[in-house]
N, C-alpha and C positions, 0 to 999 in steps of 0.2 A: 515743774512741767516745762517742757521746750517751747522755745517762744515760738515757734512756727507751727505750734498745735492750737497756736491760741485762734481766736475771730481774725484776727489783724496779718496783715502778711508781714514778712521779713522783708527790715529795711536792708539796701542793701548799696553804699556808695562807690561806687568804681573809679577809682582816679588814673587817669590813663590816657595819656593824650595820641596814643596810634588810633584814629577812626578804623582802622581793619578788624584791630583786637578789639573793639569795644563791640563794632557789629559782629565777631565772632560769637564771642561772651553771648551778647544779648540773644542770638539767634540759636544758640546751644541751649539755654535756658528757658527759649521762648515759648508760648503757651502757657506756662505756669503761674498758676494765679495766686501763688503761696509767698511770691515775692514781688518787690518792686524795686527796680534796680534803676537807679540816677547816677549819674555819670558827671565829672569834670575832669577838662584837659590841662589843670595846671597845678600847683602847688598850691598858692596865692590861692584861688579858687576853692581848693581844697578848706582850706582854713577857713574862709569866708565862709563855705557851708557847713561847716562843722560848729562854728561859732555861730551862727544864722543870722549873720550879717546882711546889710544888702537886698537883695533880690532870695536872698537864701533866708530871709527874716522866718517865712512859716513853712518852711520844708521840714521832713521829719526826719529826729535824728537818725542815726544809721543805728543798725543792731551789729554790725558786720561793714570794717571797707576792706576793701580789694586794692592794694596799692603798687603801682609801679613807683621805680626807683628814680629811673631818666628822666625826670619831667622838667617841661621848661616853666620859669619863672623861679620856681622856688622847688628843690629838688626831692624824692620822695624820703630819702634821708630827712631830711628837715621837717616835713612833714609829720614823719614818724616821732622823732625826736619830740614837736610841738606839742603831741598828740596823745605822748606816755607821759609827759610832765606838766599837764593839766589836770586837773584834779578830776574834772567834772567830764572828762571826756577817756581819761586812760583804761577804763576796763573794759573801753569797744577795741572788740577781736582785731589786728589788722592783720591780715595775709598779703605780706609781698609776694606778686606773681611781676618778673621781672626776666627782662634776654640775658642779664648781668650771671654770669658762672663764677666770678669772680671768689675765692677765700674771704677776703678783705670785707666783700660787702656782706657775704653771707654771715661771719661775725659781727660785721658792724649794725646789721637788720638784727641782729639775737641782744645784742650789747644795748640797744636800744628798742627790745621791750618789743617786738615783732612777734608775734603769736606763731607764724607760720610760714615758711619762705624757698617759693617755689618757681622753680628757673621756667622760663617758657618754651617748648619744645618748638622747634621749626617747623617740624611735618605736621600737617593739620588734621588728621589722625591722632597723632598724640596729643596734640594741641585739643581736643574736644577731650579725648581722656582725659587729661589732666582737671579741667574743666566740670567733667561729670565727678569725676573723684572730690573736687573741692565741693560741688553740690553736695555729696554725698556726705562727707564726711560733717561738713561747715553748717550747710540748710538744713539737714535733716535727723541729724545723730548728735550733733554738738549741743549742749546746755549752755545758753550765751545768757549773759544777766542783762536783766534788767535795766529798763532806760534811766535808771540814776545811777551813779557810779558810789558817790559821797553819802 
């Protein structure tokens, strides 16, 4: 059964440090009560809640991140990287949605275990498209496992 059928809504992490695109995100998404969507602006950050260190001690894991690639402190590459080569953490989904067009990184996000990696459109028409499409496909159709990995 998909997790977003169950009582509990989809976790859902956003690592993203443009406040535009997050309030974008959020406000596309918004009203639905089938997910909860947290947010951090940095890499460092990233890992702190993933690992639920910190201030991130009893947040709940993600079922699902959302990762930009450009982030400052500690880049979304590394990130990724930290994140496939952790036992306890690699079989959460990650979707890089990134402005990066780049060859180089779009194999480098697949070479490192990236589930799904999607440029971000400029026009914010598309930009909502792309957005309902990842709901679509990600929140509501995809079979994501369960919160242990190991």
């Amino acid at each position: 059964m998909k997790k977003n059928q169950h009582q509990t809504p989809l976790e859902i992490l956003l690592v993203e440090d443009n406040l535009a695109d997050v309030r974008l995100l959020v406000e596309v998404l918004q009203g639905k009560d089938n997910y909860n969507m947290r947010f951090v602006e940095d890499g460092i950050e990233a890992m702190k809640y993933l690992k639920q260190k910190g201030s991130y001690a009893s947040m709940p894991r993600p079922d699902i991140i959302i990762l930009d690639l450009n982030l400052p402190k500690k880049d979304g590459r590394a990130v990724l990287k930290s994140i496939k080569n952790d036992a306890n953490l690699q079989c959460i989904p990650v979707i890089v949605l990134t402005t990066s067009t780049s060859e180089e990184d779009i194999a480098e996000a697949y070479a490192l275990h990236a589930n799904c990696y999607i440029c971000k459109p400029n026009d914010l028409d598309q930009f909502i498209t792309v957005v309902n499409s990842i709901e679509t496909l990600w929140f509501e159709n995809a079979v994501l496992p369960s919160q242990t990995c190991s």
